[in-house]
C-alpha positions as CSV (number, residue, x, y, z in Angstrom):
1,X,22.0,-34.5,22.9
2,X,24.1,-31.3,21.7
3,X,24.1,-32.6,17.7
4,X,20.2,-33.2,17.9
5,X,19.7,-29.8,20.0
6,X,21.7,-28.2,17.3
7,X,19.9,-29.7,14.3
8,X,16.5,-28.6,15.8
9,X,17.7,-25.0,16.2
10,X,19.2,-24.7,12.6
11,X,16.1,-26.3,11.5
12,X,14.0,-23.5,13.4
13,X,16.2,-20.8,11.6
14,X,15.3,-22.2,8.4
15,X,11.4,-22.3,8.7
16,X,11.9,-18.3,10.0
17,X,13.9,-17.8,7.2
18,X,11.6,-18.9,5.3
19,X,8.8,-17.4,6.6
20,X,10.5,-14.0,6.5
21,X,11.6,-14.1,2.7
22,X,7.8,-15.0,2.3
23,X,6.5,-12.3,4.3
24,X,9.1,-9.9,2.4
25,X,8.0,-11.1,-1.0
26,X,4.3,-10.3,-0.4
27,X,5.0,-6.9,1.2
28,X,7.0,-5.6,-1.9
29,X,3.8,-7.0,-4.0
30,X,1.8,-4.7,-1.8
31,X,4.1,-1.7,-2.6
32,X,4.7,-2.7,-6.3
33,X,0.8,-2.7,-6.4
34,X,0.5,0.6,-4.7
35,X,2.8,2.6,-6.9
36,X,1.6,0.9,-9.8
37,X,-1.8,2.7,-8.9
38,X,-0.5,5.7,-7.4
39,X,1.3,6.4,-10.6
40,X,-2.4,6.6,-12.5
41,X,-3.4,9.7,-10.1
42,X,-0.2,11.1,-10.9
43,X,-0.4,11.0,-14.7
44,X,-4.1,12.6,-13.6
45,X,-6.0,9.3,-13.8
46,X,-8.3,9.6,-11.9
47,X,-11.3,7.8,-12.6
48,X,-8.9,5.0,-13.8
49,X,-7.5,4.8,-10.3
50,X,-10.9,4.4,-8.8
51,X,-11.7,1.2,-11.0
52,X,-8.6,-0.6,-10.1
53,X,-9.2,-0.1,-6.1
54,X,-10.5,-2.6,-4.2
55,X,-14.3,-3.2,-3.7
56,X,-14.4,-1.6,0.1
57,X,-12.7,1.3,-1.6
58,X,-15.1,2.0,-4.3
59,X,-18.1,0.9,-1.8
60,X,-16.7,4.2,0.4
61,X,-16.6,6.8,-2.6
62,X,-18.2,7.0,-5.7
63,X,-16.2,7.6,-8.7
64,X,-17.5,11.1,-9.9
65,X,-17.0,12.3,-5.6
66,X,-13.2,10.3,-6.3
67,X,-12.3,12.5,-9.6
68,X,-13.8,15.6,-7.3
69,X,-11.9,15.3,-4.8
70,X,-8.5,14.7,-6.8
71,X,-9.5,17.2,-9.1
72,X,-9.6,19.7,-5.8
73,X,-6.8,18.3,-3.7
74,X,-4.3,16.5,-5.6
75,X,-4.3,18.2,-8.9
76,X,-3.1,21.6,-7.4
77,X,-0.4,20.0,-6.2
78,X,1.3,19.9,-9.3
79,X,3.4,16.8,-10.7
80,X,5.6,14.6,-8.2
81,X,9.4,15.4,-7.5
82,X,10.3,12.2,-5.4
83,X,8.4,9.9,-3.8
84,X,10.2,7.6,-0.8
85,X,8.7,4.6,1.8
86,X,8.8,6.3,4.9
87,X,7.1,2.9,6.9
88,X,5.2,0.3,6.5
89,X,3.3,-2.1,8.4
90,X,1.1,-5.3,8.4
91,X,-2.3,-5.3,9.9
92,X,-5.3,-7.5,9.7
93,X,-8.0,-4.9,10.8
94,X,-8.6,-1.2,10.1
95,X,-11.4,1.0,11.5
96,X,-14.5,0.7,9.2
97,X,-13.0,-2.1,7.3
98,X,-14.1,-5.4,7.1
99,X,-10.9,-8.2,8.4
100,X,-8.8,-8.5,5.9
101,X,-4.8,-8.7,5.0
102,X,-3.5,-4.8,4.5
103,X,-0.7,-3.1,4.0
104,X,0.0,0.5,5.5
105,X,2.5,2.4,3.8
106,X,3.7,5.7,4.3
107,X,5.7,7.4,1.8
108,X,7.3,11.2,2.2
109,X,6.2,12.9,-1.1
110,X,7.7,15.6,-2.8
111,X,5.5,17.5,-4.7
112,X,6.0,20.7,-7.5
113,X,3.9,22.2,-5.1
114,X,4.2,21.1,-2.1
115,X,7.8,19.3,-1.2
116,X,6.5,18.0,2.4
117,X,3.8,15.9,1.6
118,X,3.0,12.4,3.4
119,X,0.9,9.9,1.6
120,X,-0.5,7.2,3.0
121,X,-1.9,4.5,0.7
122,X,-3.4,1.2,2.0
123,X,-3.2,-2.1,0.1
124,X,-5.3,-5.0,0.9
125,X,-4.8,-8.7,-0.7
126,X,-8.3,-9.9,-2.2
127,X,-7.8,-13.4,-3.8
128,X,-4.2,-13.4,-4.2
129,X,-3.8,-9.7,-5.7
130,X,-3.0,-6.5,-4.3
131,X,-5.8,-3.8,-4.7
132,X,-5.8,-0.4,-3.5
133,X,-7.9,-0.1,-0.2
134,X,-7.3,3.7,1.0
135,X,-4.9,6.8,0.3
136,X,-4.6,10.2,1.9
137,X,-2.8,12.8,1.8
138,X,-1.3,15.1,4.1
């Protein structure tokens, strides 16, 4: 009985390992997706950054209001000193967003202009690939 209890429990830490390394995997996709796209506003890209969001994101914001608002808010900021993950978290709803697989990432942001900045950027899997679902600053 103790041999088969034992081979059931290391077979149950397996499958969670597994299913952790998975979940780990996809989460640094999210934030390899998100700095990848984070890095276009910072070399001042904006309207670039706008056509590599995700759908929901482009549907909320045109792209000439999205270069406005950069333009006014982000641009004054000057350039980035040091960007670091603050949290993170999985979630499979947002407000105003349809259900979906999202990432929540909060980073503390050091900018030329403003060393105590937190950014928030949202990444949300659409067939298979990260895109960029929301970002903020404050």
């Amino acid at each position: 009985m103790i041999p088969r209890i034992a081979c059931l429990l290391t077979a149950l830490s397996t499958i969670l390992l597994l299913v952790s390394l998975a979940a780990a995997q996809n989460n640094q996709a999210a934030r390899d997706a998100a700095m990848q796209w984070v890095k276009l506003i910072d070399e001042g890209n904006y309207a670039e950054s706008w056509e590599k969001a995700a759908p929901a994101f482009k549907e909320s914001i045109s792209k000439e209001e999205w270069v406005k608002s950069l333009e006014a808010v982000r641009k004054p900021l000057g350039q980035v000193q040091s960007r670091n993950l603050r949290s993170s978290a999985e979630t499979t709803s947002l407000p105003d967003a349809p259900e979906g697989e999202y990432l929540v990432m909060e980073f503390d942001t050091s900018y030329q202009n403003n060393p105590s900045a937190i950014e928030t950027i949202t990444a949300t899997q659409i067939d298979g690939n990260w895109r960029i679902a929301g970002y903020y600053i404050r």
